[in-house]
TIMAR-371466 format. One record per residue (C-alpha): x, y, z. Coordinates in steps of 0.25 Angstrom, whole numbers. Each point is the difference from the previous one (the first is absolute). Last residue first. Example, Ala and Ser with C-alpha at 12.3 -4.5 7.8 and 13.67 -1.06 7.14 Angstrom:
! TIMAR-371466
- 55,-4,29
- -6,-14,2
! end
This chain:
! TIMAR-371466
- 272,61,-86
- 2,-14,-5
- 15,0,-2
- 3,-1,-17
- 12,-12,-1
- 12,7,-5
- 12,-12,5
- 4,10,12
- -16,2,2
- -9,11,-4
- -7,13,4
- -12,5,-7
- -6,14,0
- -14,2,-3
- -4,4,-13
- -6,14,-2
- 0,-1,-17
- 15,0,-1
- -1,14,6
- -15,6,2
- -6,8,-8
- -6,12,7
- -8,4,12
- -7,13,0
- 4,11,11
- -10,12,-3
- -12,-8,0
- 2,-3,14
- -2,16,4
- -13,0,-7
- -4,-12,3
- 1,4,15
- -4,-17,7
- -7,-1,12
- 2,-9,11
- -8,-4,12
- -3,-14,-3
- -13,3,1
- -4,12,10
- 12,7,6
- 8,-6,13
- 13,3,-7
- 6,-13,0
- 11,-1,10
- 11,-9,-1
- 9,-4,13
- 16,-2,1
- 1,12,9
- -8,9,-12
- -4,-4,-14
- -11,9,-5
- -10,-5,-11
- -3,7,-13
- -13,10,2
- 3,8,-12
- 6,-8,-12
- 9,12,-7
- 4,7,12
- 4,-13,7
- 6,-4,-12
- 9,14,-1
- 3,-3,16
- 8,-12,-2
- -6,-15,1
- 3,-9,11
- -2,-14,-1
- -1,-10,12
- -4,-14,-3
- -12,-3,11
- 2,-11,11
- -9,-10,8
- -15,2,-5
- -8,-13,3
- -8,9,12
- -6,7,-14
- -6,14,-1
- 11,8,0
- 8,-9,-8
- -13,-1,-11
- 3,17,0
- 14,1,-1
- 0,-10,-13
- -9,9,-8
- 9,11,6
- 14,-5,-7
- -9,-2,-12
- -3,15,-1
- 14,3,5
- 6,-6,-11
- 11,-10,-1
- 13,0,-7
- 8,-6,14
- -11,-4,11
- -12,-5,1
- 2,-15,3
- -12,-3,9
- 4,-8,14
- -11,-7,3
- -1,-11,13
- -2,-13,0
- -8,-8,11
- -7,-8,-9
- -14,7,2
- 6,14,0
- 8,-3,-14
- -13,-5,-7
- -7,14,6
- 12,8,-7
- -3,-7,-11
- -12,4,-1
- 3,14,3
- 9,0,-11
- -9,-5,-11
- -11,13,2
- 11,7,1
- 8,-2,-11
- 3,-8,-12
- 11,-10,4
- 11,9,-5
- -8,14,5
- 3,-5,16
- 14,-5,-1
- 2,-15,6
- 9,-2,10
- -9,-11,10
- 8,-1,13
- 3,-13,9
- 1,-10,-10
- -1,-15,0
- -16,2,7
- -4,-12,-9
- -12,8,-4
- 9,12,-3
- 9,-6,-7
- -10,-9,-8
- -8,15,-2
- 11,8,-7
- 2,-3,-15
- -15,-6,-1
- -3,15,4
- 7,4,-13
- 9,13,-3
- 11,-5,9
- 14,9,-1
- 1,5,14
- -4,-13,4
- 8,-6,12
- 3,5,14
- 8,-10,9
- 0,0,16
- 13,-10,5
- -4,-11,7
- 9,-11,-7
- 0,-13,-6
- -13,-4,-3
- -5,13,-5
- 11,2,-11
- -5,-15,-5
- -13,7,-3
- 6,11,-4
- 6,-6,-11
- -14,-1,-8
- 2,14,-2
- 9,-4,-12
- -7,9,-12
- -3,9,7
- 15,5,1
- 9,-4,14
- 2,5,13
- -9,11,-2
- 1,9,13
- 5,-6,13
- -6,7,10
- -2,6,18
- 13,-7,-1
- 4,-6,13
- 17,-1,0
- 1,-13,2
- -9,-5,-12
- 6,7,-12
- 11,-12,-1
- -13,-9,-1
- -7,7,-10
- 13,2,-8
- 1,-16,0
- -13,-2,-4
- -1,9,-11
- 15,-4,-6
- -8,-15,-1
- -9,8,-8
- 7,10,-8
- 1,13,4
- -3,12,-7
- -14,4,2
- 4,15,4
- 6,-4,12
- -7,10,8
- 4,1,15
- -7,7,10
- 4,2,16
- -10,5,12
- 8,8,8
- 3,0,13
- 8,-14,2
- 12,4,1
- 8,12,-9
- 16,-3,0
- -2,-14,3
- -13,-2,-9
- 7,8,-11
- 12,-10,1
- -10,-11,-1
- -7,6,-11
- 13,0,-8
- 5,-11,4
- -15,-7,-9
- 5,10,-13
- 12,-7,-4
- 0,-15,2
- -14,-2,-8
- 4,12,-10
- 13,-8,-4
- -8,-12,-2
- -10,7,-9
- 10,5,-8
- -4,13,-7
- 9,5,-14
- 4,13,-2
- 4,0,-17
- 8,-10,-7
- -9,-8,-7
- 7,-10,-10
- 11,0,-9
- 9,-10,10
- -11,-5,10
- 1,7,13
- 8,-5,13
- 3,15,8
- 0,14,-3
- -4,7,-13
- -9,9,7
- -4,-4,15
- -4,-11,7
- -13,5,7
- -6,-9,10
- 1,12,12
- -12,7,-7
- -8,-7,-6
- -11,11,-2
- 9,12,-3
- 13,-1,-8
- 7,5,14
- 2,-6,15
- -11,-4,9
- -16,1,1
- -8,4,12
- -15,0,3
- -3,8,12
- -12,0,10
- 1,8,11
- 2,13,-7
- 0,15,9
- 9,6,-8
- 11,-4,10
- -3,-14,-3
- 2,4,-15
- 15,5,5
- 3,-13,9
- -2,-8,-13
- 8,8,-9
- 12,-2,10
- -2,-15,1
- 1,-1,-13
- 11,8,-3
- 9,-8,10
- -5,-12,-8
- 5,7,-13
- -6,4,-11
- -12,5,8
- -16,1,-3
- -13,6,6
- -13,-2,-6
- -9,4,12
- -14,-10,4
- -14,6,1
- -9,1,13
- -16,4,-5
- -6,9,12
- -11,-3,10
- -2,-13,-3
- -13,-9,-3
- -9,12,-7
- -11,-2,-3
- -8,-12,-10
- 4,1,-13
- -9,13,0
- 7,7,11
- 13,-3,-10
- -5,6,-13
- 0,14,9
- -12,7,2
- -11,9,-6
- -8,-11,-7
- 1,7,-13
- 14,1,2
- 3,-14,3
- -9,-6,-10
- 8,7,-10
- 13,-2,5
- -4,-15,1
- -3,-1,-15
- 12,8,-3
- 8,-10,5
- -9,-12,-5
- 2,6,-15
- 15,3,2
- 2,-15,6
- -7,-7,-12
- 9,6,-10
- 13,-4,11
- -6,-14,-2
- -2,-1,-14
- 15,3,-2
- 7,-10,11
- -9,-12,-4
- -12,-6,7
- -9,1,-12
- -4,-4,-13
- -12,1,-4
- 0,15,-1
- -13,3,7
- 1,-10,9
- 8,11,10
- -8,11,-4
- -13,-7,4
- 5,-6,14
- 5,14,3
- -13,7,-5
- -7,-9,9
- 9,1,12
- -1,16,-2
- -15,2,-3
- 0,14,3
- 5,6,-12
- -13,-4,-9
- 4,-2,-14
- -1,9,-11
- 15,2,-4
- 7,-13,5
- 2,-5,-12
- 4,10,-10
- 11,2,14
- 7,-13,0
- 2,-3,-15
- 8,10,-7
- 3,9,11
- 2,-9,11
- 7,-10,-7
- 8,12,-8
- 6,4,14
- 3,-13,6
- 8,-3,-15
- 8,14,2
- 4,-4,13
- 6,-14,-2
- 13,2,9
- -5,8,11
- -15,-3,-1
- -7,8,11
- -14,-2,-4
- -5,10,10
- -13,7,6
- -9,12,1
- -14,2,2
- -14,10,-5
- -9,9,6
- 3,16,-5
- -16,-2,-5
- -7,-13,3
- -1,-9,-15
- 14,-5,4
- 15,2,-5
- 8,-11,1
- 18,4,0
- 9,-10,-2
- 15,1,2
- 12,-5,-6
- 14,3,7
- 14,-2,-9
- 9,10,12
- 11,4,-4
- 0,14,6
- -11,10,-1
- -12,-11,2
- 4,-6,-13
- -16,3,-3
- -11,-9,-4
- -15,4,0
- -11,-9,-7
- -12,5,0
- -15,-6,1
- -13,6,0
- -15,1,4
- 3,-13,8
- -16,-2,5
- -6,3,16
- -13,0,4
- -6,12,10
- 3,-2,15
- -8,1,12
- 5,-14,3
- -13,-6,5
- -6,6,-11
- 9,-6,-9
- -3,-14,4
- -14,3,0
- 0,4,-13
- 8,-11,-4
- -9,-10,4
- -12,6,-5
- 6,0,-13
- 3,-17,3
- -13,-1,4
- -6,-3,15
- -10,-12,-1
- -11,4,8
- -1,-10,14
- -12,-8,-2
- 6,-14,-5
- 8,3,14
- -10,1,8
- -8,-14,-6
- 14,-5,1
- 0,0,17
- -16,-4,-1
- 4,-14,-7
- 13,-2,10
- -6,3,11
- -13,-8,-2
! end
């Protein structure tokens, strides 16, 4: 009897339309709909040597519209005619709001997907998605991903030396700045510093390359007294960083890890390419030093067994390479239900638009570990109003509505990028025989 008079009053509830639906849904909102009335790309050298492409979507609300980026360093001109030529004819018309939809929808859309390119495409759209939303919400992305979980965002230094006494110098001077966590690389010839052999020195085929060379052996009994010099000099104050640029082989993996171990590293960075991240496995079970791996992953099927497995301690990924922040603040809950933390790779030729996409999921996630630090002069600051502030190791977003940026197109248009030697490539370093180092 129940059950019979229970589905009478249901049968005599109205069916509520679809238009009706809406209405109410924007009557509950007190705001009007929303359609991408336009769409510019804006790229800029950003007064230096900077490639930076950024996305501009302008809606049907007047002066309403969001920022975001497709930093591509070393394929810019192919991120910026993907959003030209096929991004933005189809993203005219459609409704702003819908930020999972339109990322689901944009990322189909190509039929490939996953990679490197369609990714940073992806990322300017959902940027500018969420500065839109922001602004018209009259808060911070980050109160809408759930509030903040920290009072500031902490950020690691770059320091370096040539020597160990260096080292141990140019630590002491970012801890002065205020700095707690500091990443520290050694000797010359940049990442792999300390495995160099250099020029026209040692066994080298007769004919062959005879440029600077690394040695993955020699880097594996260099850099590890260096640390421990610093950690005798220093203590245990400061939380040290290494990034090893993905240069090791596997078993060299294992035994740097393990040489690293003493001194308590807050990281290892990318012991070895993408391409061998099955190592870490075996890295796990011999040593407890933390490793951060991923800087150069594009695909979550890249990430998600080393997270699951819980065989790294921090996720490196940068925000605008696997597509923004709509994907980043999933992972960064992935990362919290293992036990991992995120450690977004935005320094070096990144921009301050993506550098703050990433600023605010670390504000609103308790997976967030450490930010890259990157500090821009003060013409970018004038040109992209609303840039974070790096101050005692901690960065500051502006507090504005959205992502709180802006961008002065007026001012931006004044500094162009241009053509980029040998098409942008990436510098590669080789082996004594000429082997290419994976970067």
């Amino acid at each position: 009897m129940q059950r019979r008079t229970f589905l009478q009053t249901l049968l005599a509830v109205p069916a509520i339309s679809i238009a009706a639906a809406d209405d109410f849904s924007n009557r509950v909102k007190g705001l009007p709909p929303l359609t991408i009335k336009d769409v510019k790309v804006i790229t800029t050298n950003g007064g230096s040597n900077y490639r930076w492409v950024f996305l501009k979507i302008i809606t049907s609300e007047d002066g309403l519209y969001g920022i975001g980026s497709a930093n591509d360093n070393y394929q810019t001109f192919a991120v910026a005619t993907a959003l030209e030529k096929h991004l933005k004819p189809w993203l005219i018309g459609k409704d702003p709001d819908r930020i999972e939809d339109l990322w689901q929808a944009a990322n189909y859309r190509t039929y490939w997907r996953g990679g490197p390119l369609n990714n940073k495409v992806l990322a300017a759209m959902d940027e500018a998605l969420w500065d839109i939303k922001g602004k018209r919400a009259g808060m911070p992305v980050y109160e809408m991903l759930g509030g903040r979980a920290h009072d500031a965002v902490a950020c690691y230094d770059h320091v370096s030396g040539r020597t160990k006494e260096q080292a141990a110098d140019a630590v002491a001077k970012s801890m002065a700045t205020g700095f707690r966590h500091i990443r520290l690389q050694y000797g010359e010839g940049g990442y792999g510093g300390g495995g160099f052999i250099p020029a026209n020195s040692g066994n080298r085929a007769e004919n062959g390359y005879q440029g600077q060379a690394f040695d993955d052996d020699l880097y594996v009994e260099t850099v590890p007294p260096v640390f421990e010099y610093v950690r005798q000099k220093i203590g245990f104050e400061p939380k040290l960083i290494h990034d090893v640029h993905s240069k090791l082989s596997g078993a060299n993996a294992l035994l740097f890890s393990k040489k690293m171990e003493p001194v308590h590293m807050f990281f290892v960075e990318d012991l070895l390419p993408p391409e061998q991240v099955a190592w870490y496995k075996e890295v796990r079970q011999v040593c407890a030093t933390p490793q951060a791996v991923g800087e150069l992953f594009t695909n979550s099927a890249e990430y998600l067994p080393l997270i699951a497995d819980r065989v790294i301690n921090f996720i490196r990924t940068r925000v605008t390479a696997i597509g923004g922040i709509t994907p980043a603040k999933k992972l960064a809950n992935l990362c919290e239900a293992f036990g991992v933390k995120t450690a977004f790779q935005e320094g070096g030729e990144n921009d301050p638009v993506n550098q703050l996409a990433a600023y605010h999921v670390d504000m609103s996630s308790t997976a967030f570990g450490i930010q890259e630090e990157n500090h821009f002069p003060p013409l970018v600051h004038e040109m992209l109003p609303g840039t974070a502030a790096i101050r005692k190791g901690f960065m500051h977003g502006s507090l504005r509505p959205g992502l709180g940026i802006d961008i002065n197109e007026e001012m931006v248009a004044k500094y162009p990028i241009a053509e980029a030697r040998n098409g942008g490539a990436y510098g590669t370093d080789r082996a004594p025989d000429g082997t290419v180092i994976a970067p």
